[in-house]
Phi, psi and omega in degrees: 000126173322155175192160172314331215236004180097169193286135192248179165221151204267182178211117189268120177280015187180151206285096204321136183227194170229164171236106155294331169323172170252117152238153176242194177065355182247184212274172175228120193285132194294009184117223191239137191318173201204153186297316178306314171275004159295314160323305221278334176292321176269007170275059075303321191292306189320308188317313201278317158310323177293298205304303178331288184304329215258333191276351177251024153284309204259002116347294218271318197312275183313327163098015184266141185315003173252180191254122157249137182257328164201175190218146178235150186230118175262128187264335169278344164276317210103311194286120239232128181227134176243158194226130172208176169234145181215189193269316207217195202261130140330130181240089201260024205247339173306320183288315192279353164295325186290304175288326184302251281265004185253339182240017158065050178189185187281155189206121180242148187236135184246124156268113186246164173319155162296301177316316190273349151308271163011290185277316155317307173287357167062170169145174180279104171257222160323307165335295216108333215247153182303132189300126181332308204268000175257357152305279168196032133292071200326326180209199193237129168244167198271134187260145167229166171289341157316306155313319174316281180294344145295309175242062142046027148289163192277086161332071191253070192286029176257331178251346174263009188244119163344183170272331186294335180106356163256140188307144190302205209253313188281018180254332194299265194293024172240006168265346144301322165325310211277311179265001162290313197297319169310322202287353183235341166299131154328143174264154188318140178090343194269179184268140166206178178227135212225140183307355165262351153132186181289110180205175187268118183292096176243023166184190197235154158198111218259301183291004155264352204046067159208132160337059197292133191233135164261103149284135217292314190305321214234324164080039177238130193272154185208129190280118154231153200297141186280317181307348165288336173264326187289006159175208197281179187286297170358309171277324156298332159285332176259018162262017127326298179295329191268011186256324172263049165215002122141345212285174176304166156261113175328000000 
């Protein structure tokens, strides 16, 4: 598989399908491992474990404020990259001078983010699921709290913060969801009328699309599809209707 750093080799993990969407961009694999390129991966792994263990010996040797959180060895190069985190900026270079000359190649040390932390160490996140950005988040975009508060979560930072300790990842692209749906939804408080009858709009369940309605009679809440509520049922139907029979929507 193509990679920044030249061809690595992957494990297909999931079954060939078809799509219809076009999608472009994405990489395309030179074919199926060769004994040689089994070989040659685990002497990268071995490589990269020896560096590791050998770049917090000498870390620690030296007495500098960082962490290495992982090391990459590009084997068409040589060149041996240690990746670490520290509070503040590092005066690292008596160390890289140290590991060239112990491993006899080139060594560049990258100081990174709590997010690209993340992603190097890989885990589980809130989800259940393998963290987004050790997956197929390609960057980082900026989450902000305002997002937090469109889709009406607890300033909790046990529930809006990552394993990196920054508001997740899933709050950026899962927050349009959020504001089309306000943007077409009855606002908190207004009047509607619901197959349950005529009642007050007192919340959202945005990932399901639908509406929390108080009914005035019975003074009982009820999940309704929010297009069953956005005008008369008259109008909800036939703009049912004109959807199975292919027609625009007025």
């Amino acid at each position: 598989m193509p990679t920044e750093t030249g061809p690595e080799v992957a494990e297909c993990i999931w079954a060939p399908q078809w799509i219809d969407d076009d999608i472009g961009g994405l990489p395309v694999c030179v074919g199926l491992a060769t004994e040689a390129d089994l070989a040659r991966d685990d002497a990268v792994r071995a490589k990269r474990a020896e560096v590791k263990m050998l770049a917090r010996r000498r870390v620690r040797a030296h007495g500098l404020p960082m962490k290495v959180i992982a090391t990459d060895y590009v084997f068409t190069t040589g060149l041996v990259v240690v990746y670490f985190s520290a509070p503040d900026r590092v005066d690292f270079r008596s160390l890289v001078k140290d590991l060239a000359s112990r491993l006899r190649a080139k060594v560049e040390l990258r100081q990174v983010g709590p997010r690209e932390e993340a992603k190097l160490q890989g885990g589980i996140g809130s989800c259940g699921r393998d963290l987004c950005c050790a997956t197929f988040l390609r960057g980082f975009e900026p989450v902000m709290i305002k997002m937090v508060k469109d889709q009406d979560l607890p300033v909790n930072p046990m529930r809006i913060a990552g394993a990196c300790g920054r508001l997740m990842c899933c709050l950026k692209y899962e927050h349009p969801l959020y504001t089309q749906f306000r943007d077409r939804a009855p606002q908190v408080g207004a009047a509607v009328e619901t197959p349950a009858g005529a009642g007050t709009v007192v919340g959202y369940s945005v990932p399901a699309d639908e509406v929390i309605v108080k009914v005035a009679e019975t003074g009982q809440r009820c999940a309704c599809p929010r297009a069953s509520v956005c005008g008369s049922r008259q109008e909800y139907e036939a703009m049912h209707s004109r959807a199975r029979e292919g027609l625009p929507d007025r």
